[in-house]
C-alpha positions, 0 to 999 in steps of 0.5 A, spaced: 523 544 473 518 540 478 519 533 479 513 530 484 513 523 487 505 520 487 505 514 492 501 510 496 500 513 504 497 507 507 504 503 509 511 503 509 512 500 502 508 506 499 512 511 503 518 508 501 517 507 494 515 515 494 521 517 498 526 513 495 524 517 488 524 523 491 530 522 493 533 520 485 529 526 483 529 531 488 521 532 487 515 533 492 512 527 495 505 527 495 502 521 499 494 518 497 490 512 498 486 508 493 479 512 493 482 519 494 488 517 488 485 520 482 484 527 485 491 527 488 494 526 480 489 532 479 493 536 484 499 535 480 500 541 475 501 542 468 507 545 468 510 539 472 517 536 469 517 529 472 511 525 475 514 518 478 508 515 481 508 509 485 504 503 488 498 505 486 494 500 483 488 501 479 482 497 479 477 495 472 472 501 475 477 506 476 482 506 471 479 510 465 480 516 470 487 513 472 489 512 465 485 520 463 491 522 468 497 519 465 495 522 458 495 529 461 501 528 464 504 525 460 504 531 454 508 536 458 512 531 463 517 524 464 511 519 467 514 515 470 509 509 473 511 504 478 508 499 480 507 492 482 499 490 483 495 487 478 495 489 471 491 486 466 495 486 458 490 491 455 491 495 461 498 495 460 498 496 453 494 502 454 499 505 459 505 504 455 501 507 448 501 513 452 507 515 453 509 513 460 515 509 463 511 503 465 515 499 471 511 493 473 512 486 476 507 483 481 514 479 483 517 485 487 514 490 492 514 498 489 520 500 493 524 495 490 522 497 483 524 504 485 530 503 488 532 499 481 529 504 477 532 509 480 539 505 484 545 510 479 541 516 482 540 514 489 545 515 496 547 510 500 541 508 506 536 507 499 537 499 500 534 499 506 528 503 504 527 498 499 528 493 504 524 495 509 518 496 504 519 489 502 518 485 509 513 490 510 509 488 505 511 480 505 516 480 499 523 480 501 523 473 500 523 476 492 529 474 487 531 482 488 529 482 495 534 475 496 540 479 493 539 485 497 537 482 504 543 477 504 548 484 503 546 486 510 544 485 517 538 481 516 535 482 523 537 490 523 533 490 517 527 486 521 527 491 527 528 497 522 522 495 518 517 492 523 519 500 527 517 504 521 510 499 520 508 500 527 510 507 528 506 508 522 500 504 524 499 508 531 500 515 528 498 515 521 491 518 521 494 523 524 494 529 518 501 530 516 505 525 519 505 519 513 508 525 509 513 527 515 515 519 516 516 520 507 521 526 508 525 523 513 526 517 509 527 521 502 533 523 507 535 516 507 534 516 515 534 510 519 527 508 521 531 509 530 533 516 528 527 519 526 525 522 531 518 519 535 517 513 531 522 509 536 517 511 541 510 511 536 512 503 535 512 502 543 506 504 543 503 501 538 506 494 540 503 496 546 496 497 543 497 491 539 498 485 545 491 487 547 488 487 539 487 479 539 482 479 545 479 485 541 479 482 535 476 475 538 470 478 542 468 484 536 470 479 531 465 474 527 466 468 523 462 468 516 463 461 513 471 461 510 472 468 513 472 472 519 471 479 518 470 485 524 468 493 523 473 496 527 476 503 528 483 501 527 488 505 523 491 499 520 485 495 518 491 490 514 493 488 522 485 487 524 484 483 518 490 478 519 489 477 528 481 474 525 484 469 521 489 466 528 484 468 532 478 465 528 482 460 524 480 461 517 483 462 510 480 470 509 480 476 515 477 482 513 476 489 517 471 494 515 472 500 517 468 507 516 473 513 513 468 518 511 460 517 511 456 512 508 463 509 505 467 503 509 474 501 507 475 494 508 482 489 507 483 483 507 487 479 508 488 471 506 493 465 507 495 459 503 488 456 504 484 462 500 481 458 495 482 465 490 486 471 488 483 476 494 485 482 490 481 480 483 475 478 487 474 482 491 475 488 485 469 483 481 464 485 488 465 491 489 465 494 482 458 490 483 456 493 489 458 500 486 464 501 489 472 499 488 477 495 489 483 490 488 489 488 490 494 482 491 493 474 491 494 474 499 493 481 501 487 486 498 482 491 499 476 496 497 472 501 497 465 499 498 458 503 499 456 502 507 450 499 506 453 495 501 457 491 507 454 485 508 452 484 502 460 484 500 461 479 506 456 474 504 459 475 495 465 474 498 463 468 503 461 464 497 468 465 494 472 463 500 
């Protein structure tokens, strides 16, 4: 019998989410992204036994193809699908009416709702995962993560968190290392015994003193947004130096992950007049592309000729 974990490798909540059901059914973590999603569930054989996918929301153009992975996995294995971007009620229904367990709550980061899916099956340490995945992912201030925080050390979980996101942005495009930082933390390890992400996160500290300069000469403002193309592992961090840097509602960061494509993410505060996350799934489905997200926090996949285009869609929203 094989168990397998399909999570988010982009930040600390995914990892998180994929370790700590790991961790509970002692599967084998696979870690993707959005525009490489689908072909990472087509990797997961069918003579799997359980499959927990985590923090992997799919948008309007990619669900058909999502929803077609779940129904054959769900015929020969226990789905589990966990996951808290938005989910529209006839997406919802079609996912439950295929057979998979169906855990969403756009209130909650994805490793807090592993962590109380899973919670009786889970070691001691797996509160922390779950809570370094909600400050990473802004959400500690949730109904769950309130209750878990005010059982603990609030600044070790702070210094804890803020280690894994910073080690992970300075290593994480290096092929490997998201899924070595997973196995660690499926071991319910510390983020400061994990050997080099103390390290890792010193020297992306380091790099990110200098990020504002950066950001303030590459960047550009185009109306309510500031937006840069940039090279940057984690273009979430980009996204959110343009708005302070710029002084706008909506920052957003391109950045070229294979030819003639751009990944882009943006980020809002509480001037954004819309939901980032629906909008942008609504251009870039537009522009031939893909996309979704969180009110304040979202990202695409877009077309590189189809870059300003989106920002001037977008520009127009904002």
């Amino acid at each position: 019998m094989k168990a397998y974990c399909v999570s988010h490798r982009k930040d600390i909540d995914g990892l998180g989410s994929g370790s700590l059901a790991a961790a509970a059914t002692g599967g084998e973590i696979i870690l993707t992204d959005y525009d490489d999603m689908i072909l990472s569930l087509r990797k997961v054989p069918d003579d799997a036994s359980r499959v927990v996918i985590s923090d992997l929301g799919a948008d309007s153009a990619d669900f058909p193809e999502f929803l077609s992975e779940l129904q054959r996995l769900a015929k020969h294995a226990e789905v589990t699908y966990i996951d808290h971007h938005y989910l529209s009620e006839p997406a919802r229904k079609k996912v439950m009416k295929s057979g998979v367990r169906l855990v969403h709550d756009v209130e909650e980061c994805a490793s807090m709702l592993t962590y109380k899916t899973f919670k009786d099956k889970l070691p001691a340490g797996a509160a922390l995962v779950a809570l370094c995945g909600a400050v990473t992912d802004y959400m500690d201030d949730s109904p769950m993560g309130k209750e878990l925080m005010e059982k603990t050390d609030r600044q070790f979980v702070l210094a804890e968190a803020t280690m894994l996101a910073l080690a992970l942005d300075n290593r994480g495009d290096e092929e490997g290392y998201p899924e070595s930082m997973a196995a660690e933390m499926a071991k319910m390890k510390k983020a400061h015994e994990i050997p080099g992400v103390p390290e890792a996160a010193v020297r992306q500290l380091q790099k990110e003193a200098g990020l504002e300069a950066v950001v303030k000469e590459q960047g550009r403002k185009k109306g309510g947004l500031a937006y840069m193309f940039t090279a940057e592992h984690s273009t979430g961090n980009v996204a959110k130096v343009l708005i302070g840097a710029f002084d706008v509602p909506v920052g957003v960061a391109l950045k070229q992950k294979q030819p003639g494509w751009y990944e882009v993410s943006l980020r809002g505060t509480s001037r954004a007049k819309v939901h980032l996350g629906r909008t942008i799934s609504k251009i870039a489905g537009e522009l031939g592309g893909s996309g979704g997200g969180h009110q304040k926090a979202a990202g695409c996949r877009i077309p590189a000729a189809k870059a300003e285009e989106m920002l001037a869609a977008l520009s127009k929203k904002v």
